[in-house]
Every structure is written in C-alpha cells, then in structure tokens.
N, C-alpha and C positions, 0 to 999 in steps of 0.2 A: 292607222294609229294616230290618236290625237296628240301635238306638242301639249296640250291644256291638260291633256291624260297624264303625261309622264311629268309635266310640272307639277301636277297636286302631289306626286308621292313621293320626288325626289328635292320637294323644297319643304321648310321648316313650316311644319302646321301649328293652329292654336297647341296652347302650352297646356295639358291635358292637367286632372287633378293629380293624378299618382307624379308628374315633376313638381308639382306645387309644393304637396306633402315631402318630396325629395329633397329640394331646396332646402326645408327649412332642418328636415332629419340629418344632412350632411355634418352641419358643424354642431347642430345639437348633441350627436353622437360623440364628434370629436371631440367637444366639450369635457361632456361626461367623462370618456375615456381618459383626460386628461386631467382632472383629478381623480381618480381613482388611484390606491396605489399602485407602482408597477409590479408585476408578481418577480417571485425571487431571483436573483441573476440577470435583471433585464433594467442597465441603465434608465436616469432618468432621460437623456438623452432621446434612448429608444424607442422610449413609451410614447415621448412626442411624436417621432416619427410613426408609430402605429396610431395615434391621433389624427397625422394629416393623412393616412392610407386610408381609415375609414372616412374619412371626407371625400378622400378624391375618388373612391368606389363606388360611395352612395353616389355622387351628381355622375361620374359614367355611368354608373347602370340605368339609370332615368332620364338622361343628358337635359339636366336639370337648368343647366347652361348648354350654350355648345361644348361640346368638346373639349376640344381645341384652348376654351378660354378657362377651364378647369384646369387643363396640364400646365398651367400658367399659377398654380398656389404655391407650388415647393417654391417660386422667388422670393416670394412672401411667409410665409409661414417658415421655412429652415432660418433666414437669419436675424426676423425679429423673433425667435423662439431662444437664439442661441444654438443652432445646431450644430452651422456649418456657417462660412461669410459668403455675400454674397455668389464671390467671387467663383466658392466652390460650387454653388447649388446651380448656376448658369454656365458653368463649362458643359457641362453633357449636351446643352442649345447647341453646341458646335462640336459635336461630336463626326467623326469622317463623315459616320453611316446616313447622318443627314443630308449632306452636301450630295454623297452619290444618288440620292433619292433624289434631290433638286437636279442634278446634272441627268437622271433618266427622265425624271417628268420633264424637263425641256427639250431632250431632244426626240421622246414618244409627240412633244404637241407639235414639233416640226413635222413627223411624220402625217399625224396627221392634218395638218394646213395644207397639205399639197396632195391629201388625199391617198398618199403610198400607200398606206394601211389598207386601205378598201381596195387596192390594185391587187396588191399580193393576198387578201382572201380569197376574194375571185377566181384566182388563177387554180388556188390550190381546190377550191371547189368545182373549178371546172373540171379538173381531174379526176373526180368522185364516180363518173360515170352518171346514168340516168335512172338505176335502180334507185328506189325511194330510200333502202335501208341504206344504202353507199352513200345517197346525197346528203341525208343523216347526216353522216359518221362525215362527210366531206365541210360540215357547217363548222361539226363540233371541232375539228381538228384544224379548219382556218382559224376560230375564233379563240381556240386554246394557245396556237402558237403567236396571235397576234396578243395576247395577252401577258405572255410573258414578258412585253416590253411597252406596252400604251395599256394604262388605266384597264379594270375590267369594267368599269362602267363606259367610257367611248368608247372601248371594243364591240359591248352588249348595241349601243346602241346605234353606230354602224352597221352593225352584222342585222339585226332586227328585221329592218322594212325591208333589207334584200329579203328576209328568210317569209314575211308577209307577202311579198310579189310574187314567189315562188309557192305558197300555198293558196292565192288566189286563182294565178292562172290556170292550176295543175286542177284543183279540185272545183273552182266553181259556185255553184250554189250550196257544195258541200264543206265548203271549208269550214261553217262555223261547228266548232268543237269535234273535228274530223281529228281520230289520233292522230292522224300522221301531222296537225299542223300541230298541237299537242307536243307530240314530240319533238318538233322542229323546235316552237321559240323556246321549250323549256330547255332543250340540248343547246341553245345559245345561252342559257343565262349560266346555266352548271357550268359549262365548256367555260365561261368568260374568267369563272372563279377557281375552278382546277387550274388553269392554265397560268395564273398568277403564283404559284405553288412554283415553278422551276426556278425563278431565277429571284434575287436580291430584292431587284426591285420591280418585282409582278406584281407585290402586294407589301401594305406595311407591317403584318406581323412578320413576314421574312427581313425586312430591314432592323426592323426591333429589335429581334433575339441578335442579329449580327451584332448590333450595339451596344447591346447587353452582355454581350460574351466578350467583347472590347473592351466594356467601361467596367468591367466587376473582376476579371479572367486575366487581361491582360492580353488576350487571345483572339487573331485576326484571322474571320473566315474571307477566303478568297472567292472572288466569284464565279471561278471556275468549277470550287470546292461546294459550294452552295447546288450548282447545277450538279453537281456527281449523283448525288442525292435524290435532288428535286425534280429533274426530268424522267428518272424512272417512277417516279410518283406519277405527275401526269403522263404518265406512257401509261400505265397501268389502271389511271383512275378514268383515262378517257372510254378507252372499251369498258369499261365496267358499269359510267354510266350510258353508254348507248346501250349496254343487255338490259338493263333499268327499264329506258322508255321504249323499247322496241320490242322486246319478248314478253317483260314482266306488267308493265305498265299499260301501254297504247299498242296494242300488238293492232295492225291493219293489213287487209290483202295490196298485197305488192299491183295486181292489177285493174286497184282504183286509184292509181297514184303516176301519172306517167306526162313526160315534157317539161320537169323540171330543170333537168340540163339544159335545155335550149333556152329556160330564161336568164339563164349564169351566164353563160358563152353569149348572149347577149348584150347585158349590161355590160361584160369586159368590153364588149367590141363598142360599147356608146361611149366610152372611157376614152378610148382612143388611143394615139400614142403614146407611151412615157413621156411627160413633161423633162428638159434638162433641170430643173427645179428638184422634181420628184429623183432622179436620176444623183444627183447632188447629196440629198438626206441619205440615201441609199448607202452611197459611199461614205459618207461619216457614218452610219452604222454599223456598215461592216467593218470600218479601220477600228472604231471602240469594240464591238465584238471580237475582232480578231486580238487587239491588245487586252479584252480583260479573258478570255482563253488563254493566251500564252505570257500573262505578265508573271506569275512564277517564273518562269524561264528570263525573260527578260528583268527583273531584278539580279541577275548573275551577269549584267551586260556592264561595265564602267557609265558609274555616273546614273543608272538607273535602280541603285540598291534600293534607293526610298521611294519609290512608282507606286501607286496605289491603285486598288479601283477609283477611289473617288479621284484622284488624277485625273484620270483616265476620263471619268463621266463628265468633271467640270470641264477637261481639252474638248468632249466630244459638242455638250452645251454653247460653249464660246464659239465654236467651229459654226454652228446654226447661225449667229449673229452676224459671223466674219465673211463666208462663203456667199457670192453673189447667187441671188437667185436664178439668172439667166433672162438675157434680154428678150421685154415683151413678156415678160412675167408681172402679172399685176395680185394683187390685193383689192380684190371688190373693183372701183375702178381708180386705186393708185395703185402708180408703180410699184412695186417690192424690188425695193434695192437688195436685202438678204435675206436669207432663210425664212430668219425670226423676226420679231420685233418685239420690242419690251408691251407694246400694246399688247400684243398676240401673248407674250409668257404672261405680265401679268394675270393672267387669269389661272394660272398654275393652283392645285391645291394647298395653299400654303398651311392650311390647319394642319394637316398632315404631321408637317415639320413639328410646329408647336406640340403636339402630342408625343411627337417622339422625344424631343425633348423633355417635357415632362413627366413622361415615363421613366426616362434613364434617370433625370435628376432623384426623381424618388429612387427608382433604383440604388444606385449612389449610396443616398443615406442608408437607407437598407439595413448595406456593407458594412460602413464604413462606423455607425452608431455599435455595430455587433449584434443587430438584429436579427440578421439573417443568418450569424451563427447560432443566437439563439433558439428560431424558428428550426432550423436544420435538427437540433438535438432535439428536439419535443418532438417532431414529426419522423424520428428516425427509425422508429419501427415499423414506418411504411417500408421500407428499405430490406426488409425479412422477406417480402415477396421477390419473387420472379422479377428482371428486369422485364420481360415483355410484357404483365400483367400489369405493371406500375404504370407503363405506357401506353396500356390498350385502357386502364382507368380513365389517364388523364386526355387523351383521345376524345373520350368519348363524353366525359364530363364539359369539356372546350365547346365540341362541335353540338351539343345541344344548350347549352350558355349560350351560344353566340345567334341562335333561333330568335333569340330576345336583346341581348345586347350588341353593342358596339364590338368588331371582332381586333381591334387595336388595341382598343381600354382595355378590355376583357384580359386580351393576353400579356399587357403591359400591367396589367395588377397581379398577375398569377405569374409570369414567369419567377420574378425574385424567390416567391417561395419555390418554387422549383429547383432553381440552383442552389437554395441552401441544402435540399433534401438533396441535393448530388456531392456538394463540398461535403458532407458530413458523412455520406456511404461513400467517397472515397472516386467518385468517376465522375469528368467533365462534364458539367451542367450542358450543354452544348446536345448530351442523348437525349434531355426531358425537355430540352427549350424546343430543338430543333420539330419535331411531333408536336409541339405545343401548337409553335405556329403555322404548321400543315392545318392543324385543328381549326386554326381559328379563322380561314376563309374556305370552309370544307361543311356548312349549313347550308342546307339545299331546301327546307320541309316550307318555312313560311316567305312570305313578301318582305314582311321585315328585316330578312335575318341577312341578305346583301342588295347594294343597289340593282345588279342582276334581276335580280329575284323581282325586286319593285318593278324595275322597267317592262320586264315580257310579263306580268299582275296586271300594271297600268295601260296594255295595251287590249287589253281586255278579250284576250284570246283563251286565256283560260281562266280557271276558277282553283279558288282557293285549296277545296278540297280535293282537287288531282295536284295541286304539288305537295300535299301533306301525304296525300298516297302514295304519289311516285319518291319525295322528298323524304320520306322515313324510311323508305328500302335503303337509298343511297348513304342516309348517314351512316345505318349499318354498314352496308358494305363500306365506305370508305373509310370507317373505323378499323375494320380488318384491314385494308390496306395499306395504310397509314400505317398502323401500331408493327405489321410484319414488315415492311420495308424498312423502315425508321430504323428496326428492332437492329434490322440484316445490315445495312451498307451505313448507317452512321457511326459505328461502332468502328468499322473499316479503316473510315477516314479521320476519324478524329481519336479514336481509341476509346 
C-alpha cells in the first residue's frame, strides 16, 4: 500500500465546482431567508438564527470551507446580528464534552507513540485461531475495540498493512481481488467505525449529542451510561457485519486460505517485549477507565461530588506529560523524557473541537431564540407514529446522508431539530439524539462516506463497487440494529 495512495484521498483535493457554487449559495440563501418575513409565531430573533442554519448546512454539506472554519460563523453572525453577546455564543467552545474529547485524543496518541495499540491488537488476534473466518472476525474485533479509544482512522491505518501482510503471505499470487482479502481490509474499515459507536469518545457524533443533551437539557450523560448502550451496539454490529462479508458478500473456501496465524504470532514476537514506556500508558488507561466506570459511585465519596468525566480525561492527558517515559526511551533519536510531548499532541485533531463548538453554539441559539420550540410544534405530528418507527426513519435517513456528507455537521445540524420533536411529544431528546448519532458513523457503502472507507479504497485492494454491494447490505442491517437496540435499552437508562 502506497503512503502517496492514502495521501491523495485523506488530504484536501482541488476545490471541485459543486463547493464553488456552495460557497457562494451559503449566504445567498441566508441572505434571502433573512428578509423574508418570518412566518407566524417565529421571533425576529429566530428567523435570524434559521438564516445562519441555512448557511452553516449549505458549506457542511459541500465543505465549501473546512469544516472546522464554518462552525466558526455563530461568533460572528449571533452578535453582530443581535441575537445573543459574544459572551453567550462562545460558551458552548468550552463546553465539558470538548475538553473530555481533547483529554481522550491525548491520551489515544500516547498510546499510540509507544505503539500499545498495535501490541494489544496483535495479541487479541492472535487468539482468533488459523481458520480464515475466526481470523476475520479476530481483525474485526482487535480493530473494533481499539477504536473505542484511538481515532477510527489510526486505528484503520495500523490495523491495514498488518491485515495486507497477512493476505499476501496466505494467498500469494492470489491475493489480488481474492474474497477473503476483500473481506479482510473491508472488515478493517467497518470494524474501525462500529467500534467508535461504544464509548464518548470513539467518535464525535457520540461527544456531540453528549453536549447537546448538556447544553440544551441540563442533562449529563456519564460515560459509563454512554457505554450501557453503546457496547451492545457494537457487540451486536460486529457479527453482523462479518455475516455481511463472509456469507453474503465474499463467501471463500476455507481451504485456500491457511498460515495466516503464524504471520500474527509473528509480528507480535518482532514486537518484542513490552516497552516500560508502553507499560506506563497502559496504567494511566486503565486508572481513567477504571475512574470513568465507577465515577458515579465515587461522586458519593467526600470531596468528589463535582468529579467529572472530563476530570477525569484532562487528570488522564496531564498524566502523559507528567509520567517519565522510562530510561533509554528515546523519540527518533532524542531522549523522551515523558509520555508526551506538546510536539507529539500538537498534531491532535483540533478541527474537531471547533466543530463541536459550533455545533452546540448554534445549538444554543436554537433554544434559546424559541426556535426549537417552534420547530417542535410544526414537526409534532411526526410524533403520531410509533416510537420505534420515528427511530428506524431517522436511522436510516442519517446513515445514507452521511454516504455524502461530513457525519459531525450532518448530525450537528439535525440533532437540534430532533430534540425539539422530543420536548414537544413530551420524552428526552437523548431517545432521537442518541440513534442519531449511532447513525452518523454507521455508512459503510462509499469511499467518501468515512476515512475508514477512504483508507482500505486507497489501498487499492478493492473496488468501488464491492463496497456499495457489500456496504448497502450493511446499512440495512445496521439500521435494524440500531433503531431496535436504541428502541430497547435507551429508554431503560434514561427513561
């Protein structure tokens, strides 16, 4: 697999014509919309704020700009408009649910500086056995669990040229477009984006709706509360896509596929022993794992009432800086005096942040203008259906939107009206956010639709039209298991 490969489709290409024509339709619309008059019952206030929504939709949906520099308009646009003062529109930038996403991205890139990540997939695949289908299902399930806490994109592209070595030695001159290798890198990239699904901060539509539910609700999901939920999703979503690639999809006989395990159990033993380094991150993960599992209980402790996740993530972040690496631990060829280094986190996804901030700012106004009461009451006869149908719509509506769009923007323009359809039928926004953002890193069919997807595209092991084939079964089905999970145990924990 070429680096030059995976550069052209994970870095910013020419600026195509449909962002061009996006650019300019952004605030043309918003324009318009904003004289126009507002229809009845809906402040002038509001109308504004439904002015910079169509703005900041049109450049997400085309990322007309980055991202990132989009969710950056509510600074501008709420308080020379009059909406809100600065003061209000920039509080949501420092909402908890950002910081615990900065405190997991620092202490996933310590894991991976030292390489942990790649140790503990290894191990768990070596356990998979030799059969092709077990080695499978032993890729998906390293790469699912390392995902719930490093990026799904390092995770994909770690997990990869292992998952390439093991379909070269195994098949040979058969490997090109052999299912079984088919199924491999494509069960890395599914795996990388399910597996972001369990936990806060796997992925940032899980952080979002937290924020959202924070900054609109009043209401703090724990990160215990999040995994209740979220791990029987990926429990559930992992077998379902290996029946995908291995029955439905790339079915292969089991005996043209054999020595795969020996090149696992290999690479671990080229690994060598656990670094004290490696040994170190380990233990600051499991002390913040084990405190954000039992920080419920420990807010009942004197002096821990106010303990938070993001507590918790900033202690575990600082702890990468603080904690020596161990002597004759180097960095290239300098010494590593600690875990981290600001050189090393600077490279953190910071757009990230700024999106989530932007999202919740708009958010915010929403609220707060009486938008999203109003949206609530016009949209309330969706609310005549079945809760599980309202779920399996917006399910399914997300996870093909996000085929094409950005699955953050996506779901940070859509959730607000979400929770207004819940304030007004009377049940926590938290049942249509939560499936919202299952949805929105649960697009499997094109290249575009995660970097996953781009990375095992750009390695050019498979073709477009085996992941729209195998990738349309799965949205199905993971629309069904989404919308009945969701339906089942959200409802439990949050009422």
């Amino acid at each position: 697999m070429s680096e030059n490969q995976i550069a052209s489709v994970l870095q910013p290409q020419k600026r195509a014509l449909y962002q061009n024509i996006g650019l300019v339709l952004g605030p043309v619309l918003a324009v318009l919309v904003f004289v126009l008059p507002p229809p009845a019952g809906l402040a002038d206030d509001a109308w504004i704020v439904v002015a910079l929504a169509v703005w900041m939709a049109s450049w997400w949906a085309v990322e007309a700009i980055p991202v990132p520099a989009t969710s950056l308009l509510p600074l501008i646009v709420l308080p020379l408009a009059g909406v809100t003062s600065a003061a209000d529109a920039s509080r949501p930038f420092a909402e908890p649910v950002i910081f615990l996403l900065l405190g997991g991205f620092v202490m996933a890139m310590a894991m991976q500086r030292w390489g942990l990540h790649k140790r503990i997939a290894l191990h768990i695949v070596a356990r998979s056995g030799d059969r092709p289908g077990a080695l499978i299902l032993g890729f998906m399930v390293a790469t699912a669990l390392l995902s719930m806490w490093v990026s799904n994109t390092a995770t994909c592209l770690m997990m990869l040229p292992i998952a390439l070595m093991v379909t070269k030695t195994v098949l040979g001159d058969k490997a090109d477009r052999h299912p079984f290798g088919l199924a491999l890198v494509l069960g890395i990239a599914w795996s990388a984006s399910i597996g972001g699904l369990g936990t806060i901060i796997g992925t940032p539509p899980n952080a979002f709706v937290v924020g959202f539910v924070r900054e609109t609700q009043g209401v703090e999901i724990a990160f215990i509360q999040w995994m209740a939920f979220g791990v029987p999703v990926v429990a559930v979503m992992i077998p379902t896509a290996w029946f995908v690639l291995t029955r439905l999809s790339f079915r292969f006989a089991a005996d043209d596929v054999h020595g795969g395990h020996a090149v696992v159990t290999g690479a671990l033993v080229d690994m060598g022993r656990m670094s004290t380094a490696e040994k170190r991150v380990a233990l600051v993960f499991a002390m913040a794992g084990g405190a954000w599992a039992l920080r419920l209980l420990l807010n009942d402790l004197p002096g821990l009432a106010y303990l938070s996740d993001m507590n918790i993530a900033i202690a575990g972040a600082l702890a990468m800086f603080l904690v020596p690496a161990g002597k004759g631990q180097k960095d290239g060829a300098h010494p590593q005096a600690a875990l981290l280094d600001w050189d090393q986190a600077a490279r953190l996804p910071w757009g990230v942040l700024l999106l989530f901030g932007g999202g919740l700012s708009l958010a915010a106004a929403i609220r707060t203008t009486g938008l999203a009461q109003w949206m609530g009451n016009g949209l309330a006869p969706l609310t005549d259906f079945p809760l599980i149908f309202l779920i399996g719509a917006i399910v399914l509506l997300i996870i093909f939107l996000t085929e094409l769009t950005s699955n953050t923007a996506t779901v940070a323009a859509l959730v607000p009206i979400l929770g207004s359809i819940a304030d007004v039928s009377g049940f926590a926004p938290i049942l249509l956010a939560a499936p919202a953002a299952m949805a929105g890193s649960s697009a499997f069919m094109l290249p575009v639709a995660t970097a996953p997807n781009a990375i095992v595209y750009a390695s050019g092991q498979i073709r477009i039209p085996d992941m729209v084939k195998a990738g349309f079964r799965l949205n199905l089905l993971g629309t069904l298991v989404i919308t009945v999970l969701c339906w089942w145990i959200v409802p439990v924990l949050f009422g």
